[in-house]
Structure formats: C-alpha cells, structure tokens
N, C-alpha and C positions, 0 to 999 in steps of 0.2 A: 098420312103424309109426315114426313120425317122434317122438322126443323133442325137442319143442319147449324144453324148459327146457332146453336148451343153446345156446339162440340169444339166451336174455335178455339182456338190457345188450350184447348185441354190437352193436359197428358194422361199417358197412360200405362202400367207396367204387368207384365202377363208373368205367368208360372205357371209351369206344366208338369204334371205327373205320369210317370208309366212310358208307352212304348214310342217309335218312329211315328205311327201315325196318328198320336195325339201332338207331337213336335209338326207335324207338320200340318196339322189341323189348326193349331194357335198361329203360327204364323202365315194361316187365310185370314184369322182372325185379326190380325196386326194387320194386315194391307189394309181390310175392309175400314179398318176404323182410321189408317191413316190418308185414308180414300177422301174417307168425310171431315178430316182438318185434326186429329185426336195425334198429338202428334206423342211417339214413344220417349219416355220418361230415361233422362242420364242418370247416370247412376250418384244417388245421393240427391235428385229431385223429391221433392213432395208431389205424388201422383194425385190427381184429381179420378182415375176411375183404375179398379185392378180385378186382372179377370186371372181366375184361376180355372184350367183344363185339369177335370180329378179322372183318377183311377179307382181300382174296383177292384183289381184282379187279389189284392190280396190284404189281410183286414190293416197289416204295415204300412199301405197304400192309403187307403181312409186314413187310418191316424195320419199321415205326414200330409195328406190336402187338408185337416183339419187344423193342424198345426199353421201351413203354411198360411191361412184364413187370420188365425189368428196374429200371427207376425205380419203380413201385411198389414191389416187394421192398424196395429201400435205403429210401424212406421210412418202409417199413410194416413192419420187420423181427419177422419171426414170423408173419404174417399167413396168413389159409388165401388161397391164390391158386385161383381158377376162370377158365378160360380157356375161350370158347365161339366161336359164328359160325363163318363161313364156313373160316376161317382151319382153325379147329378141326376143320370137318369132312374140307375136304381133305388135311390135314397132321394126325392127332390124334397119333399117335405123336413124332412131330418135334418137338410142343411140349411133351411128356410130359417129353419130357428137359431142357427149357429148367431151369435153373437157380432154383429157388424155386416154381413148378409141380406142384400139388397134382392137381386133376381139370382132365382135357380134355372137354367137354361136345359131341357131334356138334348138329345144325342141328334136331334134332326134340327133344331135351332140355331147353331152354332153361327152358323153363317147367315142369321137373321138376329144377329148383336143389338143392331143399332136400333133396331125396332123396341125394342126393349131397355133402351136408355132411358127413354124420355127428357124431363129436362135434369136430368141428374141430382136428382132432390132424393135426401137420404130417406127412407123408410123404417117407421118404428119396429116392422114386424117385415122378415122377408117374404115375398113371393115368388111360389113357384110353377113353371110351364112347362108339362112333360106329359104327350100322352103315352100309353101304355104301348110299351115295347111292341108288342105284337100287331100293335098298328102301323109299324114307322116301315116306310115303304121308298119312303124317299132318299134319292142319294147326293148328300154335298161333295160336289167336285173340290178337289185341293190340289193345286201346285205348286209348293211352295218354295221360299231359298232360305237354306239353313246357313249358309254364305255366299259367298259371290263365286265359288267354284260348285258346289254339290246343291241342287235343288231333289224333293220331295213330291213326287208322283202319284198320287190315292189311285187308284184303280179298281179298290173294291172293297166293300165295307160289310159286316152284320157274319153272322155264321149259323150252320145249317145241322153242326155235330154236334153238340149237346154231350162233351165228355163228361163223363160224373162232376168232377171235381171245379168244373171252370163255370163262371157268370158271364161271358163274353155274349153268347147269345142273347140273354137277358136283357145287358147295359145297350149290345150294337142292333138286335132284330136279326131278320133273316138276311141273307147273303143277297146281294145286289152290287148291279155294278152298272154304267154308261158306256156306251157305245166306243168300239175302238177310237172310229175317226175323233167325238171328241179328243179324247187321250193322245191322240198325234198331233190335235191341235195343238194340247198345253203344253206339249214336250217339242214345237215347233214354237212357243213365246219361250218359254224358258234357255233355247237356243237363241235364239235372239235379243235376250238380254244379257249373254256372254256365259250362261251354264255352261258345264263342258260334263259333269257328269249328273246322273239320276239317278234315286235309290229308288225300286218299285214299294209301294208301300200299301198295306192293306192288313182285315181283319184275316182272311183267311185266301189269299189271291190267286192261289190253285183252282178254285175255284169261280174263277173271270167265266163270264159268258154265262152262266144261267139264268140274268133277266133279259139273255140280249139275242142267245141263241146262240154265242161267238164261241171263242174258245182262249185259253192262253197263250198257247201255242202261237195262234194267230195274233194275238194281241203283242207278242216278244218280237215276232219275225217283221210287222208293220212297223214300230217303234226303232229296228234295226235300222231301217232308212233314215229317219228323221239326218238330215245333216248339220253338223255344230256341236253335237252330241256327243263327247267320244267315249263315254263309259256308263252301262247301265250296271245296277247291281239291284239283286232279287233280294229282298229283304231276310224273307222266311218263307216257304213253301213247304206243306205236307209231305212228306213220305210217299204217300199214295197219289198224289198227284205231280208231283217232282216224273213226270212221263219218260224212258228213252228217247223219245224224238224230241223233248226238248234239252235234255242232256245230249244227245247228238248235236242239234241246230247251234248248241253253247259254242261245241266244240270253232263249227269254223264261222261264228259271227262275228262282224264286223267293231261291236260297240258291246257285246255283254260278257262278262269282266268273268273268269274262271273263279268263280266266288260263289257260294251256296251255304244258304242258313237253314237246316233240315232239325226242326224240332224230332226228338225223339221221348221225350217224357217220361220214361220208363224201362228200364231194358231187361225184367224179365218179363215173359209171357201172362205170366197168372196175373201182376200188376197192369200189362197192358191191358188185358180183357177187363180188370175190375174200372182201370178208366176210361171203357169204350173206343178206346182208340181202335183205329181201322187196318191195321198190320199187326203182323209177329216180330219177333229178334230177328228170323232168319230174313224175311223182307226186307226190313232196313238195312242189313249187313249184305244184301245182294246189291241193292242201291248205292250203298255208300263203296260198292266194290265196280260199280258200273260208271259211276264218274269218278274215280281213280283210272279206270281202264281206256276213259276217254281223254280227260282232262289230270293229269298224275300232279301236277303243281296246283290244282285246284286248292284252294281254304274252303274247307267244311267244317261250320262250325253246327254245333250241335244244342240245345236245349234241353235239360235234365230235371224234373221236380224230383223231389227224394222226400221221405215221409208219409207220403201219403197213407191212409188207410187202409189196411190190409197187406203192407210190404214190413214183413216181417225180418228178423238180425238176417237169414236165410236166404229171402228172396233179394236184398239189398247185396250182399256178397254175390249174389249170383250177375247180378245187374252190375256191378263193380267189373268183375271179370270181362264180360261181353262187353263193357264201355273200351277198358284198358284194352280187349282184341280190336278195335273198331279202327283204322288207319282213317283219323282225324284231327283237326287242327287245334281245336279248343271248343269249353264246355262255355254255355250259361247256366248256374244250377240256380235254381230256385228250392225252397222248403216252403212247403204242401203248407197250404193255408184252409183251414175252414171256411166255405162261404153258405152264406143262409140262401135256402132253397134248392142246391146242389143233391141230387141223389148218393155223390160220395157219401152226405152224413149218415146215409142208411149202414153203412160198409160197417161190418165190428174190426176190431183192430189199432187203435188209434196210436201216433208213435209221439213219444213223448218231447217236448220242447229240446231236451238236452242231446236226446239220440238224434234228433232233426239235424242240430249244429254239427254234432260228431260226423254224421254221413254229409250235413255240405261240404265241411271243413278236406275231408278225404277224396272228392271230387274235384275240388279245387282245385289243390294242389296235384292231380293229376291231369286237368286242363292245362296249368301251366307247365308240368314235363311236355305234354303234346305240342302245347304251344311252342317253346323255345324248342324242340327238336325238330319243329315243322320252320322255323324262323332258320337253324341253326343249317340246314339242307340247301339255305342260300345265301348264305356268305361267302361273297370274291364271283355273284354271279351277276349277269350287267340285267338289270330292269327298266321299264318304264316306269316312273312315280308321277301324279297329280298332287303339286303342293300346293297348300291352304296356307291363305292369310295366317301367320304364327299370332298367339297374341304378346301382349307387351312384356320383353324380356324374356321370352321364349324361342327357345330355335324354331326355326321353320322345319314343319313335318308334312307329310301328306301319304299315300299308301300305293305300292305295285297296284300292278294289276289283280294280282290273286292278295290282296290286301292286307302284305307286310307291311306295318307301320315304319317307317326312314326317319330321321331327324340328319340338318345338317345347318352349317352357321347358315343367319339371314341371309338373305339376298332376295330384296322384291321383284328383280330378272323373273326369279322365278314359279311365283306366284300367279296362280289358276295357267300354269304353264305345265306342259307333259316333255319330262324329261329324260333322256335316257342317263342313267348312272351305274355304278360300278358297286354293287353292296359289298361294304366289311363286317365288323364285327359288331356285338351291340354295344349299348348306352348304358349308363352306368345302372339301372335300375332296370335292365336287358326287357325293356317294354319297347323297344324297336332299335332298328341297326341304322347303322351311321355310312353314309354317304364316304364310299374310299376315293370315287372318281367322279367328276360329272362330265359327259361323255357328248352331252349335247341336247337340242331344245328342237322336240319335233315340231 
C-alpha cells in the first residue's frame, strides 16, 4: 500500500534521453506522480525527487544520462534520484553505483514509480529492479501531451529484428502492443482534453498487431475516426512494412498528415546485408517513389548511420550517391556506435572516429540542400499550419501539413488553432518560412 501523504508538497524534475518515445514515456511518468500530489518543480526550485529516462542506443547516450545524474545531484542536493529506460535496463547494476542514485527502474517498471519511492529516504548504496529482458512481456500504455496542441500515442513497444549493430531489442524485449480499441480509447481522452494533433510512437510500430492478431493498417484507419483529432503523424516505420495500402489509405484520409519517417540505415547493399536489415537499395527507392506517386508534397524523411563496420571509403561513396538520387526531404544521420553484445562487433572493418565525422558532416549538409529545396517548392503556396504555444520571446511557429516549419509575429488567436496561410520566403537562419498572408482560422 502506497502512503501517499509522503508525496505531498514534493516536487519533482524529470530529464529524458534519446527518442519520441522515451518523451512520451516521462511524461506518463509526470502525470502518475502528479496524480499522487508530487507536484513538477519551476525552474530554479530545489527538487525533492529527479527521475532520469536513459538511452542506450549509443555509448554518447550513456555518457550524457551519466552526466545528466551527475548535474542533477549538484543542483538538487539531497534529492531521491530514479534512474529508468533503456539505459537502466541494460546496465541496472552499473548505475546502482553511480554516485547519488537511489532506485534503477528496468523498462517494464516505469509506470510503477511510485511503488518504488517509499518514503523518500536517501540510500547509501542504490538499488536496482530489472528483470531479464527476455522476460518482459508486459506493455505500459502511454498517452502523453508534449503541449497543449500535439500529444504522444505508444502503440507499440520491444522489437523482433535483432540488426547487428542495434541494442533496442535487448533494452525494449520482443515486440508487443494492446489492443486497437484501447488506442481509440487514449486518442478519444486525449481529444477531449483539447489535443488536436498525435504523433504515433513506438519501438518498431510497423509492426502493430502481433500480440493482438490486429494489424496497422487497421489500427491507422480505426484512429482516422476518433473526432477532435485533426492530425496524426507516423513517427518512423520500416521500409518493409510502410505497406501500399497504407500509403494508399494516407493518400485520402481524413486526419493522417502527408508525413512519413522511413529509416533507411544504409544505402549500399553489402552494408545493408552486413546490418541485417530486411530490404535492398532498389526496395527502398521503389517505396520512396511510390509515396511520391501518391502523395508528391509528402516530407520524407529518412534515417542514415554511417560508419558502421564494414562500410568501406567505397561502399560509403556508393551510399552517398543513391542518398543524393533518393527524392527526399531531409536526413537524420547518426555515427555507428559500438554496443556490447551486438553481432556487428564480429564485423572486421572498423571506421575510424575522424572518417565517422567526415561521412556525417557530408550527409548533413546534403540533408539540408534536400531540406531547403523541399521548403523552397512551397513558397507563395497557401497551407494549413497547427501553431504551438511559442515560448517567451519567440515568434509563434507550428508546422503544414506535410511538416514545413512557419514562424510568424505572436498572436495567441492563433494557438492550438489550424490556420490557412499564404507561405513566403524563409527566416533568417532558413529553419522555416514566414507567414506572407493569414487567410483564415478553420
């Protein structure tokens, strides 16, 4: 039994590492505890408890949750410290010892916090609660608000493809997910509390329906009804599961947004095969030409590691070329991290720290020619944009439909409001286009 009346008058300040749906995994965790009276710490409070959400995916990752451990502690000196995520599940002992580290929460826990407070009495030595990945069968629902316009949808969590290079499987378990109609239900409260858009979010959500029987497909076209709703966007989806009928169904749905996140990882052949990935160059470039052919104003953005083992000056030039052929909107590039236990480390071939930077640095800046040339194809064209709360002394921004970034002077008219406008040219640091005309408030 939980004695709640030790949580009164506390506060409490969170930090989160890594992707959408560790953000939207913390901020379950911020309801729950302000459920229980814990209430969220302003800034510049001295917090009485700090939970840190870790990553894993790359060893940059670890250092900055370790780091961030430590700077909480100096800020927050006495503080109960929880330390959870991925981080936490593959490493719980490791960080048991870190210095100021109270509870290590494994990857099924998260959302059984409060269990784990006690009465907030610091510990000489942390403890840690995580059983073995290959157990965790269990799925924490999350829907969360990243603000008062865009909430955070889990649908599906753990993964099932084991690519050389990645620990996802490890830190999430196998692939699971809940039942559509829940999912309708969260995305039927989350309209009701004045949502108006939802990011779908998951470890690998192509994969919806295999603890349930269901499919994606069906879980997109249910969700399309919800009313209140007026914009979904797919977070990231597989290549090989990104299906024609749901790039059809895109085409004439009512609420999901001409927007698609299509990791690609690799763009030669020999590098795909060495990271088990499930397609060729020529597949992806058939797809990535099949929602152009449906959808031509779609944002496609794409996911690239570069370095990896076994991608030689050769195979990286080749992969360069086929990126720059690919009619897409912009890169996420990452550099290939070692992770312990990963079959990559078998790979010979290993690319050096400096060539890693040189091949991100040349993606980059090809991302952003993509980018502003994909930006620049709609300037003087009228859209609909969803603006967000700005913050202080910042213009107010929010994103089309196919998810150009806008910025235009304040006006809280406009806020968690869908507008049509008239797009001109960009902003001074051409990271989104400016507002020529506002045309009207649907």
């Amino acid at each position: 039994m939980i004695d709640k009346t030790v949580f009164q008058d506390k506060k409490a300040v969170y930090y989160t590492l890594g992707c959408k749906l560790n953000f939207s995994e913390t901020a379950t965790i911020e309801r729950i505890m302000q459920e229980a009276g814990i209430r969220t710490a302003r800034r510049g409070e001295q917090a009485d408890i700090c939970v840190i959400n870790s990553c894993a995916v790359t060893q940059e990752a670890e250092k900055k949750c370790r780091q961030a451990i430590h700077k909480l502690v100096r800020q927050h000196p006495g503080a109960f410290v929880v330390v959870t995520g991925c981080y936490a599940q593959l490493s719980p002992e490791k960080l048991a010892k870190v210095l100021g580290v109270d509870v290590v929460l494994g990857i099924d826990k998260k959302s059984d916090i409060l269990d784990y407070l006690g009465t907030l009495t610091k510990r000489q030595e942390g403890e840690w609660f995580a059983q073995p990945t290959k157990d965790v069968r269990r799925f924490v629902p999350s829907c969360s608000r990243g603000d008062r316009t865009r909430y955070f949808l889990k649908v599906q969590d753990g993964c099932d493809y084991f690519c050389t290079y990645c620990t996802i499987p490890f830190a999430r378990g196998r692939s699971r997910n809940p039942q559509i109609e829940e999912l309708v239900a969260q995305a039927n409260q989350a309209a009701a509390e004045g949502g108006r858009e939802i990011v779908i979010t998951g470890v690998n959500i192509g994969d919806f329906g295999k603890s349930t029987g269901e499919s994606f497909v069906s879980l997109v076209k249910a969700l399309d009804t919800v009313d209140g709703i007026a914009r979904y966007r797919i977070s990231s989806i597989e290549p090989n599961l990104i299906t024609d009928e749901i790039i059809d169904y895109m085409k004439g749905s009512r609420s999901f947004m001409p927007h698609l996140h299509i990791p690609l990882q690799a763009g030669s052949d020999e590098v795909l095969k060495l990271m088990h990935r499930r397609y060729d160059t020529a597949f992806f470039a058939q797809k990535i030409a099949k929602v152009r052919e449906v959808m031509p104003d779609a944002f496609i953005g794409v996911d690239v590691i570069v370095g990896t083992r076994g991608e030689t000056d050769e195979l990286f030039e080749q992969a360069l070329e086929f990126i720059r052929g690919l009619d897409i909107s912009q890169l996420h590039v990452f550099s290939y991290s070692e992770r312990p236990g990963t079959r990559a480390l078998k790979i010979d071939g290993a690319v050096s720290p400096a060539e890693k930077h040189r091949r991100s640095q040349l993606l980059i800046a090809l991302s952003e020619e993509k980018r502003i040339a994909f930006y620049e194809r709609h300037c003087g064209k009228e859209a609909v944009v969803l603006f967000e709360k700005p913050r202080t002394g910042m213009p107010i921004g929010g994103f089309t439909e196919n998810y150009i970034r806008v910025e235009t002077k304040n006006d809280d008219a406009l806020v968690n409001n869908l507008v049509r406008v008239r797009l001109g040219g960009f902003n001074e640091d051409k990271s989104a286009l400016l507002v020529d005309e506002i045309l009207g408030i649907e």
